[in-house]
C-alpha positions in Angstrom: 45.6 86.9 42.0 47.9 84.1 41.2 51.6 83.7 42.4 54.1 80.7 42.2 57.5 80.0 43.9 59.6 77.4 42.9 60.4 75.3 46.6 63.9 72.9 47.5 61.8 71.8 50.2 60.1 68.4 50.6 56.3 68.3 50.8 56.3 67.7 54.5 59.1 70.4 55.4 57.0 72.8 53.5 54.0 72.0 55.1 55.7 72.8 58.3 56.6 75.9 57.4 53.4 76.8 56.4 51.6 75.5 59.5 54.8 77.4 61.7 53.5 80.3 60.0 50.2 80.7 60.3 50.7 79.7 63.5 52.8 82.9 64.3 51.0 85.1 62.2 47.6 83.8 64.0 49.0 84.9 67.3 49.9 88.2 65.9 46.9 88.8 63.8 43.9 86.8 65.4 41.6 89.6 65.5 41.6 88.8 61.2 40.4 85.6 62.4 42.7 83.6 60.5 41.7 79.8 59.8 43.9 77.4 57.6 42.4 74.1 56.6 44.3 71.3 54.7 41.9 70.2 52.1 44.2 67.5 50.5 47.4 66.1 50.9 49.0 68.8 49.3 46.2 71.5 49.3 45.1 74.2 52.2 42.3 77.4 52.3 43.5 79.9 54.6 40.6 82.5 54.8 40.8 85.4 57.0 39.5 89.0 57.8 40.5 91.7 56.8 38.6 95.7 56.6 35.1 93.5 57.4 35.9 91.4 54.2 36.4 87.9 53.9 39.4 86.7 51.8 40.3 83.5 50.9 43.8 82.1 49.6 44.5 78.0 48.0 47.8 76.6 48.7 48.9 74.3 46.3 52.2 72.4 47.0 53.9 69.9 44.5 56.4 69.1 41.7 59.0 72.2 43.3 56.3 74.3 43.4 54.1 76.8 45.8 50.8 78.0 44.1 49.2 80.6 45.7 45.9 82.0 44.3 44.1 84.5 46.7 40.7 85.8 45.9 40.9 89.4 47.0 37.5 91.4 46.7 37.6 94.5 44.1 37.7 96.6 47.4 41.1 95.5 48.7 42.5 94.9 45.4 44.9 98.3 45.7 46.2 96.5 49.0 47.4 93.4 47.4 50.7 94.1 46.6 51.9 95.4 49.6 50.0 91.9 51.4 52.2 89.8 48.3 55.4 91.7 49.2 55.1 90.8 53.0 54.2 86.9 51.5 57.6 87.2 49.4 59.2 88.4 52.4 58.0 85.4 54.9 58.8 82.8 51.8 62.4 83.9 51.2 62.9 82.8 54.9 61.9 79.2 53.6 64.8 79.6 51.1 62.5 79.5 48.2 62.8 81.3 44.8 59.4 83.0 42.8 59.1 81.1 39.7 60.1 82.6 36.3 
């Protein structure tokens, strides 16, 4: 499940936020067992926990853009949008926009 937000942030400043974020949330919901791992550059898997199923997001950051693409098991499927709401919530702190 696929989502992209257009970003006025620089690659670095959104990489902050990101890390700033997870680290938060990671304090708030460790017992998900969280883990965010910068693949590239400009690339991260965050995997987590959640109802004693794994579920795995990308993070793709470049050109103005977030892609976020989380591979959510059939079984949580009916939770997703209230998980991409709370997203949309955290990102329009970073002054970000969804793309159109």
């Amino acid at each position: 499940m696929k989502r992209q937000y257009k970003v006025s942030l620089s690659l670095e400043d959104l990489k902050n936020r990101i890390v700033a974020t997870f680290e938060a949330k990671h304090r708030r919901f460790g017992q998900h067992r969280p883990s965010l791992d910068w693949t590239a550059r400009n690339q991260a898997l965050l995997n987590f926990r959640f109802m004693g199923v794994e579920v795995g997001v990308t993070l793709t950051l470049g050109n103005g853009l977030l892609d976020i693409d989380a591979r959510v098991p059939l079984r949580l499927v009916a939770f997703f949008p209230l998980a991409a709401r709370a997203v949309e919530e955290e990102i329009s702190n970073w002054k970000v926009k969804p793309h159109q």
